[in-house]
PAZAPA-4460 file (N, C-alpha, C; in steps of 0.05 Angstrom, whole numbers, plus 32768, in hexadecimal, padded with zeros to 4 digits):
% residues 37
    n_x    n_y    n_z   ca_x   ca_y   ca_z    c_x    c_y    c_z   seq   type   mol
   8685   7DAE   7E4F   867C   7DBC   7E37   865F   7DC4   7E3A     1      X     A
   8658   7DDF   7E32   863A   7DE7   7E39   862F   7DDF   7E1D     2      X     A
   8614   7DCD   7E22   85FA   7DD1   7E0C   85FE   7DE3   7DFF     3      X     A
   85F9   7DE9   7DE6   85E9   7DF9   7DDE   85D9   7E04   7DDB     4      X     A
   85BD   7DEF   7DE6   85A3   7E03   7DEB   85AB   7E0B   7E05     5      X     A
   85B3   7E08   7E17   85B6   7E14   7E31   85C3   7E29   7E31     6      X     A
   85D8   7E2D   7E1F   85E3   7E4A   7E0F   85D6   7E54   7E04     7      X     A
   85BF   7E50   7DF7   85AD   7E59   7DEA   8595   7E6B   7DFB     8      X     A
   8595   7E67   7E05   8581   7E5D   7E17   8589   7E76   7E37     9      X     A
   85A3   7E7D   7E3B   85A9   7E87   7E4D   85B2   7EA6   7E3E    10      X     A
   85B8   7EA0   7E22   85C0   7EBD   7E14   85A6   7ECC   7E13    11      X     A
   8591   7EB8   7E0A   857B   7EC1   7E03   856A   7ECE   7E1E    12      X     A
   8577   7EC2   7E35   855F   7ECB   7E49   856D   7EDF   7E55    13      X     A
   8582   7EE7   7E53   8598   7F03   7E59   858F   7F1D   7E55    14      X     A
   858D   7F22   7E38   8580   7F38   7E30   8568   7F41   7E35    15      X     A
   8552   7F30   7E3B   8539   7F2C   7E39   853E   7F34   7E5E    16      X     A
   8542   7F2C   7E70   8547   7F2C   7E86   854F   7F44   7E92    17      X     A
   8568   7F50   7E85   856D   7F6D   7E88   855A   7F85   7E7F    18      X     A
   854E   7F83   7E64   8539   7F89   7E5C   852D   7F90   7E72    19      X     A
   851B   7F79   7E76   8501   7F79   7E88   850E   7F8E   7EA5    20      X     A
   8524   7F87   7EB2   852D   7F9C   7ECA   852E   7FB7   7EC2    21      X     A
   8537   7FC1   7EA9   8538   7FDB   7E9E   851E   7FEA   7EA0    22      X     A
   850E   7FD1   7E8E   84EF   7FE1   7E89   84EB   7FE8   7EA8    23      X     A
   84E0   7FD7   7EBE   84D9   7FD6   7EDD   84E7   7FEE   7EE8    24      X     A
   8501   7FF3   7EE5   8510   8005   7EF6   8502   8028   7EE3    25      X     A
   8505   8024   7EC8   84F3   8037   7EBC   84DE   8040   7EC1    26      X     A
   84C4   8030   7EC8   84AD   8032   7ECC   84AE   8041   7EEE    27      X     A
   84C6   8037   7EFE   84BA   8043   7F11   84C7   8059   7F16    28      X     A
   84E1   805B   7F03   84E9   807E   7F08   84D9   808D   7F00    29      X     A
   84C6   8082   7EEA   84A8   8098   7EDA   849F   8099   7EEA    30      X     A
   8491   808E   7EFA   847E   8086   7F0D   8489   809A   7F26    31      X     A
   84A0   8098   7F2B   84A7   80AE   7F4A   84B1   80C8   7F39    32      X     A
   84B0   80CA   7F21   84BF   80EB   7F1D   849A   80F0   7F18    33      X     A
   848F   80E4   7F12   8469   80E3   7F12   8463   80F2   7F2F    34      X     A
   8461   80E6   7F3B   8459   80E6   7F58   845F   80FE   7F5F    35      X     A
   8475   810E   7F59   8487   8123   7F68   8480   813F   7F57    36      X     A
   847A   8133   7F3E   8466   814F   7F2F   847D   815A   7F20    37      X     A
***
């Protein structure tokens, strides 16, 4: 049976996690459609 803060805890760091890859992968498509003019 899983914890609940560890469910807690793993839902919460999911979104936040994908998030953060989205922003990064964003910044650097700006960043190379930048570059290319």
């Amino acid at each position: 049976m899983i914890e609940p803060l560890l469910c807690g805890i793993v839902l919460g760091l999911i979104p936040v996690t994908l998030t953060g890859l989205f922003v990064a992968a964003w910044n650097q498509y700006r960043r190379g459609v930048a570059l290319e003019g």
